[in-house]
N, C-alpha and C positions, 0 to 999 in steps of 0.2 A: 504493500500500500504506500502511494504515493504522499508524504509532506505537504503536497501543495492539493488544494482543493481543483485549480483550476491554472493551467499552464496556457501561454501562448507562443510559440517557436517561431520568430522569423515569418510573420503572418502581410501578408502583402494582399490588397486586393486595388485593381484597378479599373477605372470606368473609361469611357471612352475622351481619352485626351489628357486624362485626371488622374495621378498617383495616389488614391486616399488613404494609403497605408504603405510603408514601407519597407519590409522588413524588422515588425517589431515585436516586442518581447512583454509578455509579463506574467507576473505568478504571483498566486495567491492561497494565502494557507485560513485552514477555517479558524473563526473567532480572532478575525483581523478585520481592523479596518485601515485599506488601502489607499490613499489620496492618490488619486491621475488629474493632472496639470499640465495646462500649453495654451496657448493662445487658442483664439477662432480661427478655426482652419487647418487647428495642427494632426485633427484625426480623430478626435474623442468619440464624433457621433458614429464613424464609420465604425469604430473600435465595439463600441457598445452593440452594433447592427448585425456583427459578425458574431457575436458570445449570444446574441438570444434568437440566432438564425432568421434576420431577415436578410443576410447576406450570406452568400458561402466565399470563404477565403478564396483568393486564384493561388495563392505560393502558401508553403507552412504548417505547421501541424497545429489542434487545441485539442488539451488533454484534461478531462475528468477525471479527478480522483486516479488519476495516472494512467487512462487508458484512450485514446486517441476517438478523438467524436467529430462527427460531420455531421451539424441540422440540417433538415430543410426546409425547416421553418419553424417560425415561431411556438408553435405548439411540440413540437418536439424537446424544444430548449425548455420548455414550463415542463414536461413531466419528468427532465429530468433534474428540476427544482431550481431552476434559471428563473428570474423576475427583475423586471427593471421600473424605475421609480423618477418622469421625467420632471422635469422644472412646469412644466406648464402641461397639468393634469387631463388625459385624455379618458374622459368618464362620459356617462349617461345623465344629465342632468336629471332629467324629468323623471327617472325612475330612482328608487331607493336606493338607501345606504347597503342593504343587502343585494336587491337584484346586482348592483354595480360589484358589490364582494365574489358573488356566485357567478357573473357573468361566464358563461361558456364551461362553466364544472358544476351546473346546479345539481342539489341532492335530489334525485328519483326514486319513488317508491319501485321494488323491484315486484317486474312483472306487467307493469303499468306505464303510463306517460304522468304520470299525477306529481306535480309538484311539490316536495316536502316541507311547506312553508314555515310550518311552526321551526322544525331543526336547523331550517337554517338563519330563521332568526337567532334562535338560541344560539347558536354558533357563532352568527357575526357580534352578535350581544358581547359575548365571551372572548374576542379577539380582542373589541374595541377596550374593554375593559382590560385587556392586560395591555394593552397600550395607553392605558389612563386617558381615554376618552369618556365625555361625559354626553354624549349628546347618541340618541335613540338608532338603532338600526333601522326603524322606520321613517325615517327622516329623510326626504328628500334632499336628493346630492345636490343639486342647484343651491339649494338653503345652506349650504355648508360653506365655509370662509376657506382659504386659499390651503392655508395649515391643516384644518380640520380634513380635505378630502386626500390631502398625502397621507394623513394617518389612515383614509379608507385606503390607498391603492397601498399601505403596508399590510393592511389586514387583507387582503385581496389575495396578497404573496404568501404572507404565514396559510393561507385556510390551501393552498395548497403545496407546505411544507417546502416551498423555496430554504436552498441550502446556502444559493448564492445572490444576494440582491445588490443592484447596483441603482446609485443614486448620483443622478443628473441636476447638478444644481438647484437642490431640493430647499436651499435657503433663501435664494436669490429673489422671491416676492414675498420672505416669510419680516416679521420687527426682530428685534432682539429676543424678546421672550419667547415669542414662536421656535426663534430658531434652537434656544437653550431648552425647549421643548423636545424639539426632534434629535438634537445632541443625546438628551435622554433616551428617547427610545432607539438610535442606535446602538448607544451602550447598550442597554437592556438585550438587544439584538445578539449585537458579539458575545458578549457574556452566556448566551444561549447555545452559543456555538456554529453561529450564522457569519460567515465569511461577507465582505461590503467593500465594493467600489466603490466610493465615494468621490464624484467628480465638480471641482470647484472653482472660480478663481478667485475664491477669500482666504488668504492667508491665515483668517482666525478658524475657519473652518478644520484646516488641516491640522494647526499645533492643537489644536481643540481637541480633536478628535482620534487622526490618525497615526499609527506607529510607522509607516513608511508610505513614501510620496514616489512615484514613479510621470517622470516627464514625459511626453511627446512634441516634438516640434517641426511643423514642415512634413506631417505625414513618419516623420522616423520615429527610431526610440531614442533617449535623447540617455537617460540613467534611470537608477533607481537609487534610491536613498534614505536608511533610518532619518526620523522627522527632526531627532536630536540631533543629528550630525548636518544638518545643511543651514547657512542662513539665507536672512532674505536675500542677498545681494548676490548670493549667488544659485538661490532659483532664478531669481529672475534674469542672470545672464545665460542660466540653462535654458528657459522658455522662451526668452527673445532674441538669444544669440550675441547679446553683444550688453555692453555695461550701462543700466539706467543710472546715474549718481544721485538723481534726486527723483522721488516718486511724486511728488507734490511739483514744480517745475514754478513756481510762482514767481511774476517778475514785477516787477514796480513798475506803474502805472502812471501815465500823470493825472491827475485825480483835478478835473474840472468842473464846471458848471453846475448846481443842483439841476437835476430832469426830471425826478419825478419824487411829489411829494406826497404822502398817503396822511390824513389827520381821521381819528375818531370810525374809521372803516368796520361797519360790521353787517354781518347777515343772520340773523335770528338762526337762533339754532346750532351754529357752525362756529362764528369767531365774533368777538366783538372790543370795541375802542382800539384796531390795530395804528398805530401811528408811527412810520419810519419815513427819511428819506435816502434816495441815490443818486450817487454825481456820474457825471461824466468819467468813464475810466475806473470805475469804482467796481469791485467784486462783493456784492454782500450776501451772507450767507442767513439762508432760514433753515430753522432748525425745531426739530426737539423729538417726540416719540410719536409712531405713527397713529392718527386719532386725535392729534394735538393741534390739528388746524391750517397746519401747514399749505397741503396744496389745496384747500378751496380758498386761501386766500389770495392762493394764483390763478385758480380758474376766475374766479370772480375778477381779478385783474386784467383780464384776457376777454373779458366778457361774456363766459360757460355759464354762469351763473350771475343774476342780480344782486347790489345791495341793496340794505333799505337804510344805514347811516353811514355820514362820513361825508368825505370830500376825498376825489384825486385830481390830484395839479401836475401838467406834464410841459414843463420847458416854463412857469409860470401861470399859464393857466389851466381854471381848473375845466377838467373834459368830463362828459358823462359817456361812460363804456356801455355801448346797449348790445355788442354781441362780437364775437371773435372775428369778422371781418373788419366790423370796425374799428376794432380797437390795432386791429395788422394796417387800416389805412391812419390814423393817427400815429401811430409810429411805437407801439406794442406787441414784441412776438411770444411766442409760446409751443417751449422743445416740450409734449407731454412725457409724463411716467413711462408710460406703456407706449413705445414705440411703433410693435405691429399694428396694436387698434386701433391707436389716434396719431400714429405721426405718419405711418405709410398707404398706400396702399400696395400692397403685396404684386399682388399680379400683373404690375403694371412696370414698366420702363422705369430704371434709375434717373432717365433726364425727365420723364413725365413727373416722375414727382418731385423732383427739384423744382421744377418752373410754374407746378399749380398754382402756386399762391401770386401770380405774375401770369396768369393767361391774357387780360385783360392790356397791360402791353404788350404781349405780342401778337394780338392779333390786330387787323384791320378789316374792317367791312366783313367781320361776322365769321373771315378766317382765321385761323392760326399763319403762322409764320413759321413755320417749319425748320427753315433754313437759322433763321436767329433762335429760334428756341433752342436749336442745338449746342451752336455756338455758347449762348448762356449757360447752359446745364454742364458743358464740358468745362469752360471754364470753374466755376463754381465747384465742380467736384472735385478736379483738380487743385482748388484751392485748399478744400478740406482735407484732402488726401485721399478718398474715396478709391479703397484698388478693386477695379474691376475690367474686364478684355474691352467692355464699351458700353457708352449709357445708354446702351440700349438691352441692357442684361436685365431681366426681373429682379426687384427687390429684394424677392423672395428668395434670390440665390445669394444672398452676400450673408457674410457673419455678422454676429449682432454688433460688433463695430465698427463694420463699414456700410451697416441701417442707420447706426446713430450719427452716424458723419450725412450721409445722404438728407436727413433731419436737419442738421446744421447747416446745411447748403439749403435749404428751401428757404430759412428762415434769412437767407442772406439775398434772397430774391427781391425784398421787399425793401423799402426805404423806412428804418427802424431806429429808436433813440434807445428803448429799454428791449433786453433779453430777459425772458426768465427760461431757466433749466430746471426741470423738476427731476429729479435723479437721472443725468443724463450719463452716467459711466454704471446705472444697475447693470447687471449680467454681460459687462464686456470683460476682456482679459486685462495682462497688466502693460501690455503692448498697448493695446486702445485707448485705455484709460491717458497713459502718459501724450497720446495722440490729440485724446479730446480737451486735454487739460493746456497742449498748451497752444488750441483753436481759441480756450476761451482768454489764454494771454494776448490774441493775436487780437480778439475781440474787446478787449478792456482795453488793450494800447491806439486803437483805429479811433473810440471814443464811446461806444458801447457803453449802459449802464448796464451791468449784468446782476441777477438777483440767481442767488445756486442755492436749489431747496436737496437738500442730501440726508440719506441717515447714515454715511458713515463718516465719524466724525473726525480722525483723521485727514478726510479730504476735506471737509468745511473747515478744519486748521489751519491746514496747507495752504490752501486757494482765497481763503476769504479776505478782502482787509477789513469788517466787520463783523460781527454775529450778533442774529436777533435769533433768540430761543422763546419758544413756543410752548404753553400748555394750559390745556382744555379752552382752547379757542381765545388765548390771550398770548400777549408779548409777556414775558416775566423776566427776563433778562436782558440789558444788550450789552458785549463785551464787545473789547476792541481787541484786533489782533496781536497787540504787546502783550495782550496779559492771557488770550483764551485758552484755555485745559479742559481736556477731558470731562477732570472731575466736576471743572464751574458750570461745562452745558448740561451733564450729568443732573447736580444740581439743582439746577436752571427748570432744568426739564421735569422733573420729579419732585417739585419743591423742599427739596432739601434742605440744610440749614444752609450748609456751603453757600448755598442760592443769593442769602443777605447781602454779602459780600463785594455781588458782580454790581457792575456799575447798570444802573436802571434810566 
């Protein structure tokens, strides 16, 4: 009997034009949890596609429990206790916390076609409870919050004795507490003697979690490495190939004009009395825990949503925001959270979506302009750094860091005074991230006021030259960048004592 749960030899699979694997290697022993890291693009999804058989290898062997296996699909890989666990949960809304459990293994009375309903209530009851969930097997999945239905698709895996599960960016929509949630039932997991890919590019995720990190980059295998034996500085020239010095990339700015000034802002319900302003060249950071207020007081800025008190003053006077195009023709843009739903459209052309928010110059007498669209959308992506063979490639084909740059380029269509960024480096790598970061130096030095709503607060250190902290729909802190820590927006955010302290 083979040490390792689950081996990969030199595993190479190719698509037509596309090297999505290499030659790569990895191994994994039960009651581990294993960190895989690399940029978008460097192989992960392929990697994952091949171990639960929606892919079969071209080159290489993978070995079970030490004995050489080829799926041919997906259901093959579940009965032999393969389950995978992605970022962005592929469920049945409309039907229950159970049906979605039992989906495709329901329990059958034998002899019969007759559904075992009760059993397998009791059964998913029974899951959700060892996973310390509180909320009914009869519960409709749509009703469940982002956290809650990863706990279903773990219980989905356990009810059919998955040996091996792997997780896809399982943090990356979850708060803090969420995520120190599912930390838990990992543990809980290994400790059982459930072997875990765990695939991230949060660096807390891993020391958090995992005893050894295994890189991929460029489609290869890059190393592997106990989690104690490597630091930051030098994953990250393993993942990106070359030496980042500073992860935060922040430059000084020259900090002009006040451009928009916010007095007394509130919407029943959501936030109220917000009052800050921002200059010219100015990075400010919003902050605090998610539910704290934070991005409705961007969408409301953006015009998503009305207020009903307050005043907003932009260049001096004050404007009324009646809806998100107006507020993109007075000179207000808006990068959302969630870039597939609200920042892209998918199926559509990189240059088409660059220049939406700008069809209206380019066209004349009712047509497009074809020829300058182009031109603008090339340009533009090239400015952000967008890599793709031409922008004429679907959205839907780039990684999530060359969507969020394509985002960035649309919002540079428009003739704009204020930026806001609502988590615009969630779910990219540390490649992108250092990408995007220093887009918005380029944008704060051009004269841009940039407002960066973030939860992680490292990056709102690094980037900000202000912070306003947020909580239960109020400012309750604002620090300047001499003095911001951790523990003050901590603090700040949780109204802690610390909290006293920061300058108000």
């Amino acid at each position: 009997m083979s040490e390792y749960i689950l081996e990969l030899n030199g595993i190479t699979k190719v698509f037509p034009g596309v090297r999505a694997l290499d030659n790569v290697y990895f191994k994994l022993k039960p009651g581990e949890i294993h960190a895989l890291m690399g940029e978008n693009g460097a192989g992960k999804s392929t990697f994952i596609k091949v171990i639960t058989g929606v892919h079969a290898a071209d080159e290489g062997e993978m070995l079970l429990d030490g004995k050489v296996v080829s799926f041919k699909d997906p259901n093959e890989a579940k009965q032999e206790g393969i389950a995978a666990i992605y970022q962005h949960v592929t469920c049945y809304p409309d039907l229950s916390v159970t049906e979605n459990i039992f989906m495709g293994h329901e329990k059958i009375a034998s002899g019969s076609k007759r559904l075992m309903w009760n059993d397998m209530h009791r059964e998913a009851e029974r899951l959700l409870r060892e996973l310390g969930a509180n909320f009914s097997p009869k519960t409709q999945m749509g009703a469940l919050s982002v956290a809650e239905q990863q706990i279903v698709e773990i219980a989905k895996a356990l009810s059919v004795n998955a040996k091996i599960i792997i997780m896809d960016e399982p943090t990356a929509a979850l708060t803090t507490r969420e995520s120190e949630e599912l930390y838990r039932i990992a543990e809980q997991l290994r400790d059982g003697g459930a072997a875990i890919i765990f695939i991230s590019h949060r660096f807390e995720d891993m020391y958090r979690l995992a005893s050894k990190v295994t890189v991929f980059r460029d489609s290869k295998y890059i190393g592997t490495w106990r989690v104690n034996e490597i630091s930051n500085s030098e994953l990250i020239v393993a993942m990106v190939g070359r030496e980042i010095t500073q992860i935060f990339p922040k430059k000084a700015a020259q900090i002009g004009e006040e451009i928009l000034r916010v007095e007394g802002l509130g919407r029943t319900g959501y936030f109220a009395d917000i009052s800050f302003s921002l200059r010219r060249g100015e990075v400010i950071g919003l902050t605090g825990l998610v539910g704290s207020g934070r991005t409705e007081v961007c969408d409301t800025l953006f015009g998503i949503h009305p207020y009903d008190r307050g005043k907003v003053f932009l260049k001096g006077q004050e404007i009324k925001i009646k809806s998100p195009s107006n507020a993109m023709r007075i000179g207000i843009g808006y990068l959302p959270e969630d870039r597939q739903k609200q920042g892209l459209i998918l199926e559509w052309g990189i240059g088409d979506n660059i220049t939406l928010p700008s069809l209206k110059q380019m066209s004349q007498k009712g047509f497009t302009n074809k020829s300058r669209e182009s031109v603008v959308a090339k340009k533009l992506g090239e400015k952000v750094g967008v890599k793709a063979k031409t922008i004429f490639d679907l959205a839907s084909s780039l990684s999530g860091g060359n969507q969020q740059k394509v985002v960035f380029a649309k919002l540079l269509t428009a003739d704009l005074d204020v930026i806001i960024l609502d988590e615009p480096t969630k779910g990219v790598d540390v490649g992108a991230k250092f990408a995007i970061y220093e887009i918005i130096n380029e944008l704060a030095a051009q004269g841009y006021g940039i407002i960066l709503v973030s939860s992680e607060m490292p990056e709102i250190i690094g980037m900000c030259d202000r912070v306003e902290v947020m909580r239960e729909g109020r400012i309750t802190a604002r620090l300047p960048r001499t003095t911001v820590t951790q523990e003050a927006i901590l603090a700040a955010a949780m109204d802690e004592p610390a909290a006293n302290t920061a300058q108000r």
